[in-house]
C-alpha positions in Angstrom: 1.3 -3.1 3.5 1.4 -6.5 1.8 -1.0 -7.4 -0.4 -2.9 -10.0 -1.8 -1.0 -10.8 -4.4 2.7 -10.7 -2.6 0.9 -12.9 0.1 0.1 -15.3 -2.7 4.0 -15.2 -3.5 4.6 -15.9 0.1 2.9 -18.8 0.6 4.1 -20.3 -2.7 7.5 -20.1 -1.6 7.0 -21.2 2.1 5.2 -24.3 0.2 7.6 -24.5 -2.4 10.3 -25.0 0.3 8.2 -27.7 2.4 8.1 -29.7 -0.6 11.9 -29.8 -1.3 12.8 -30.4 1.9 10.2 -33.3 2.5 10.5 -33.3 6.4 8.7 -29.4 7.0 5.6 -29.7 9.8 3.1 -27.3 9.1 3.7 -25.4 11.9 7.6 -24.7 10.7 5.6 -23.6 7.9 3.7 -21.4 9.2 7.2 -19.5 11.3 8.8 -19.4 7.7 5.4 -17.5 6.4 5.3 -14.8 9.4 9.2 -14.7 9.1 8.7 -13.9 5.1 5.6 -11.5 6.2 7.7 -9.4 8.2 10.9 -9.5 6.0 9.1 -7.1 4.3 8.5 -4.6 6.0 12.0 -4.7 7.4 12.8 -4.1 4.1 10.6 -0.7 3.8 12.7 0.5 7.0 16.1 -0.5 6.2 15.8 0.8 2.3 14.1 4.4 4.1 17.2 4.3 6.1 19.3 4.8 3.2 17.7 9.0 2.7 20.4 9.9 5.6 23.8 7.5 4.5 22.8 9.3 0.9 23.1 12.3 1.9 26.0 12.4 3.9 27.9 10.8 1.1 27.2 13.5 -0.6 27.5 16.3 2.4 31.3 14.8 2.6 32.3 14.9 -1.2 31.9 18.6 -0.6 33.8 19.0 2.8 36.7 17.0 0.1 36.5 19.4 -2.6 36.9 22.3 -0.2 40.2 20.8 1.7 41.6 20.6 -1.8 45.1 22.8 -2.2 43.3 24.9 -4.9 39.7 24.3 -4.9 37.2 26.1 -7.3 35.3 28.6 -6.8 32.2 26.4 -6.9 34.2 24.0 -4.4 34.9 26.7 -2.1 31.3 27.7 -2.3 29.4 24.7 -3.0 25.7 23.8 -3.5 24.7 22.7 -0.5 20.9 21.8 -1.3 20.5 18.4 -1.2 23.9 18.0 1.4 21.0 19.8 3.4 18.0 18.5 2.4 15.4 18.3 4.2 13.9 14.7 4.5 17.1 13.4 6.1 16.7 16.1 8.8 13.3 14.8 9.5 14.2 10.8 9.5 17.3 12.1 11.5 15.1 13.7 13.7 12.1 11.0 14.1 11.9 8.8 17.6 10.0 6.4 16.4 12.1 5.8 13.0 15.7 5.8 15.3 13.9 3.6 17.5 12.8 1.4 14.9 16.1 1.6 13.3 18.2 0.7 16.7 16.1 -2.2 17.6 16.7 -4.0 14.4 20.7 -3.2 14.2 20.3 -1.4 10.6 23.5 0.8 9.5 24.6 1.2 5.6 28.6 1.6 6.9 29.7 -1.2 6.1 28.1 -0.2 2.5 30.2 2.6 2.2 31.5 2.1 -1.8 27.9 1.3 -2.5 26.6 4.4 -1.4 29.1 6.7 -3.2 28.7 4.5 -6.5 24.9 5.5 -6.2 25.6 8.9 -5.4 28.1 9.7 -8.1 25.0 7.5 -11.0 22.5 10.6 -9.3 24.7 13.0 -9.6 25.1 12.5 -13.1 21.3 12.7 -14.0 19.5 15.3 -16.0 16.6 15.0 -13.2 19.1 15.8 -10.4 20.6 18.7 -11.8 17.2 20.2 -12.4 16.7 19.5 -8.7 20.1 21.3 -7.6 19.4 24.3 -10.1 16.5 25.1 -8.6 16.4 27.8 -5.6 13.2 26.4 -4.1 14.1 24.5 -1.0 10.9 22.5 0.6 10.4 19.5 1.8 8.4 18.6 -1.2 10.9 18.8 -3.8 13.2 17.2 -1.5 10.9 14.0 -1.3 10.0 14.2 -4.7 13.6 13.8 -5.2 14.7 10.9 -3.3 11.4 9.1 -5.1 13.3 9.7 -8.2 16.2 8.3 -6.7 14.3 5.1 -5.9 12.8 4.6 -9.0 15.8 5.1 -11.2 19.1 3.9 -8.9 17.7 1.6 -6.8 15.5 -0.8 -9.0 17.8 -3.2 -10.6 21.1 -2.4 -8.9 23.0 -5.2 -8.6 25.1 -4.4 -6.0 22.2 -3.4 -4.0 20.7 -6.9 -4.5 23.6 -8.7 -3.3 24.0 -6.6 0.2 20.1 -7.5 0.3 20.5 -11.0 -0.4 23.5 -11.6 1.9 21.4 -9.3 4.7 18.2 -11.7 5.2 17.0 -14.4 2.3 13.5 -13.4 3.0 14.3 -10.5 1.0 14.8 -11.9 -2.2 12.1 -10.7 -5.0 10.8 -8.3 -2.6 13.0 -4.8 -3.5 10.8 -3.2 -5.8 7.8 -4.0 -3.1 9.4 -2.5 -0.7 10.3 1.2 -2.6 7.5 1.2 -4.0 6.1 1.8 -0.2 8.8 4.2 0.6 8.0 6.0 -2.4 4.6 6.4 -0.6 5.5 7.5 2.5 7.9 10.4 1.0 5.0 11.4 -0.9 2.7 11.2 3.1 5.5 13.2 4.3 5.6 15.8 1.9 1.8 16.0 2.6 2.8 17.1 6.5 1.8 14.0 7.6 4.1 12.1 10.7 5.9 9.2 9.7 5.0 5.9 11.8 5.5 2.3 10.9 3.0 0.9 8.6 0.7 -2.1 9.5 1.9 -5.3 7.8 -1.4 -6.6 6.0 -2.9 -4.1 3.9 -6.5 -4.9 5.5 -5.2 -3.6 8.6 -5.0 -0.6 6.8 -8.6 -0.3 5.8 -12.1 0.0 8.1 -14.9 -1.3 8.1 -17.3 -4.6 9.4 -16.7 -5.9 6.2 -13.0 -5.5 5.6 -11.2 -9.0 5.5 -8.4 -10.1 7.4 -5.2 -10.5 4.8 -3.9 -13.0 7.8 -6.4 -14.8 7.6 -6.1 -15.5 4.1 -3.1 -16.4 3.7 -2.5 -18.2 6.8 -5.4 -20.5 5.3 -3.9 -20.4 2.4 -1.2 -22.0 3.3 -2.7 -24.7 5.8 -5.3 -25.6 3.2 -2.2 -26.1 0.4 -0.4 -27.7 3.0 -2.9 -30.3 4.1 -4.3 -31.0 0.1 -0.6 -31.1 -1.4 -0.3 -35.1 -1.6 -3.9 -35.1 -2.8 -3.5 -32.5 -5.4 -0.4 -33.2 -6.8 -1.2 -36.7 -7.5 -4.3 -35.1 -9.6 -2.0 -33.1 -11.6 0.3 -36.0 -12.6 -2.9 -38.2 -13.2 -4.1 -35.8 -15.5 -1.0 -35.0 -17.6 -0.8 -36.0 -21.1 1.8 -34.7 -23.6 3.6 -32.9 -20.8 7.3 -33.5 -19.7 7.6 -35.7 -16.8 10.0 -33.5 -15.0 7.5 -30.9 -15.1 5.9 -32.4 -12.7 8.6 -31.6 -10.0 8.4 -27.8 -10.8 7.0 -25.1 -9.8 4.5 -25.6 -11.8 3.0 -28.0 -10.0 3.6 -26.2 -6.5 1.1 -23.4 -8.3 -1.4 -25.3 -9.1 -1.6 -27.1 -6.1 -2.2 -23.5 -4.7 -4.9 -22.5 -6.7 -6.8 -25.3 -6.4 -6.3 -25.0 -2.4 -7.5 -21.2 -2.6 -10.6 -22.3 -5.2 -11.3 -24.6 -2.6 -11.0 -22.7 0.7 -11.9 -19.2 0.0 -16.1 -20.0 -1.7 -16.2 -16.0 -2.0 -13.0 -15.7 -4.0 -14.5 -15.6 -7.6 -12.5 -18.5 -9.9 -11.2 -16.2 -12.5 -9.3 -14.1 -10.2 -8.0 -17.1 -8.6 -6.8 -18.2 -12.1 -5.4 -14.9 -13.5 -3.6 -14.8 -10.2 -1.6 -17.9 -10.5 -1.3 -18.1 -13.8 0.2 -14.6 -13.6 2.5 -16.0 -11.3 3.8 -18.6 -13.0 5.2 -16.2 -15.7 7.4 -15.5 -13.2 8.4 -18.5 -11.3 8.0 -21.0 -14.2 9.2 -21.7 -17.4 8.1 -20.3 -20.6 5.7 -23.4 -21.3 4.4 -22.5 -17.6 1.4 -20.4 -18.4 0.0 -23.0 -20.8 0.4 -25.2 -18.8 -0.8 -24.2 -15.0 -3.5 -22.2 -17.1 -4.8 -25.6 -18.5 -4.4 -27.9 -15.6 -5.9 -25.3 -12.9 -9.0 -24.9 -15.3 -9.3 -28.8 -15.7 -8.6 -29.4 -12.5 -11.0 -26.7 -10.9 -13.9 -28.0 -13.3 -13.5 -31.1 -11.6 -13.7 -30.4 -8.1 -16.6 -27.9 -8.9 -18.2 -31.6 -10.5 -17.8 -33.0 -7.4 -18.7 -30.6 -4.9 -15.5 -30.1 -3.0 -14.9 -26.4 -5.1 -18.3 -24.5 -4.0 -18.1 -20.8 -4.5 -21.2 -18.0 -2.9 -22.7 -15.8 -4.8 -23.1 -14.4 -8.7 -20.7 -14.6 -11.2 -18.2 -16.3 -9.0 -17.1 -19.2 -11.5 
């Protein structure tokens, strides 16, 4: 499930947090990274659990309509499509979901205004009238439905963040991640394939002798940041010119300490995407001076250690 790149994001904050709180052992860092790795796909199940709550919203708005004293004739015979669709039967009906789902405690009741405020923005949609005019009823459509609903309701709703946010802090930053996998699985389901919980490294996902462990790397990752942080940093603040002092207390830093750890650690990670990866990622935890600036210092800094042996990478085209 995770990738590279969230791991990266991962390790970055565990390290971020170890620096700010100045009395973190590397083993406490190392529960906060496995805590953070499995936040997220906690996050895949709980936002998958929200098909069924959806729906039932939806299957009780009707059941309202028709106790009116002088319901319509559309009330008293409703469209009862999505009220009956078919991917919340199946998750309904899944052991090995409900047991996921009981184990960790996960219920949207207490969500209750949420949920209908969601449900009455998808009713309103061009793309889920087209859905409900429609006599095809499949599975399919069904799924390709709810990945609309993803896509368009879920992204950016801010109530949504804050029941996330008050729910677990590893979950911060991570939504969009997380959807984008459960988009993937409606789209497995569709296909007739069973649901079942997916690994949490995305190497776990793949075969092969020469598939490497995502674990691995970022649990090195973080030791090797970890144990050079001191070093590092002190290299950064030796080498700035021009810059704001309090830039060095930033982020900023924190990132380039990181790549140079991964330029350092990993000799078959080629430099470049070690650069483009942090640099991208200062974009988003930086400032707007922070891509000049960990650009320029992780280059420097890189060159240097390459000078002095301690950066030696295997193979062609890797610097």
């Amino acid at each position: 499930m995770l990738n590279r790149r969230i791991l990266r994001i991962k390790a970055f904050k565990v390290l971020y947090g170890s620096v700010l709180s100045e009395n973190m052992s590397i083993d406490q860092a190392e529960a906060q990274l496995d805590l953070s790795c499995e936040a997220t796909r906690e996050l895949y199940v709980y936002m998958l659990s929200i098909v069924s709550p959806l729906t039932q919203v939806a299957a009780e708005r009707i059941e309202a309509a028709k106790a009116k004293f002088n319901p319509t004739e559309e009330e008293r015979n409703p469209n009862m499509k999505f009220a009956e669709n078919a991917l919340a039967k199946l998750l309904d009906a899944d052991v090995d979901f409900k047991k996921v789902l009981a184990k960790k405690k996960y219920s949207w009741a207490q969500y209750d205004l949420v949920l209908k405020k969601i449900m009455t923005s998808v009713a309103s949609k061009p793309y889920f009238a087209e859905y409900m005019a429609s006599e095809t009823r499949s599975l399919a459509e069904d799924c390709k439905l709810f990945t609309k609903i993803f896509e368009e309701e879920l992204v950016d709703c801010e109530e949504l963040e804050m029941i996330l946010e008050e729910k677990s802090l590893h979950w911060n930053d991570d939504l969009a991640y997380a959807l984008t996998w459960c988009c993937r699985t409606f789209k497995d389901l569709a296909a007739g394939k069973n649901w079942s919980l997916i690994p949490l490294y995305q190497s776990d996902m793949l075969t092969g002798t020469d598939v490497e462990s995502d674990k691995f790397f970022v649990k090195k990752l973080l030791k090797s940041a970890y144990a050079k942080y001191e070093r590092y940093s002190a290299m950064v603040a030796q080498s700035v010119t021009g810059w704001e002092k309090e830039r060095l207390f930033s982020t900023d830093v924190v990132l380039i300490v990181m790549g140079l750890a991964e330029a350092s650690a990993f000799p078959t990670i080629p430099v470049k995407v070690t650069m483009n990866e942090y640099v991208e990622l200062s974009k988003f935890y930086g400032t707007p001076k922070s891509r000049a600036f960990v650009n320029g210092l992780l280059d420097k800094l890189i060159q240097k250690l390459t000078e002095e042996g301690e950066i030696k990478k295997e193979g062609k085209g890797l610097l």
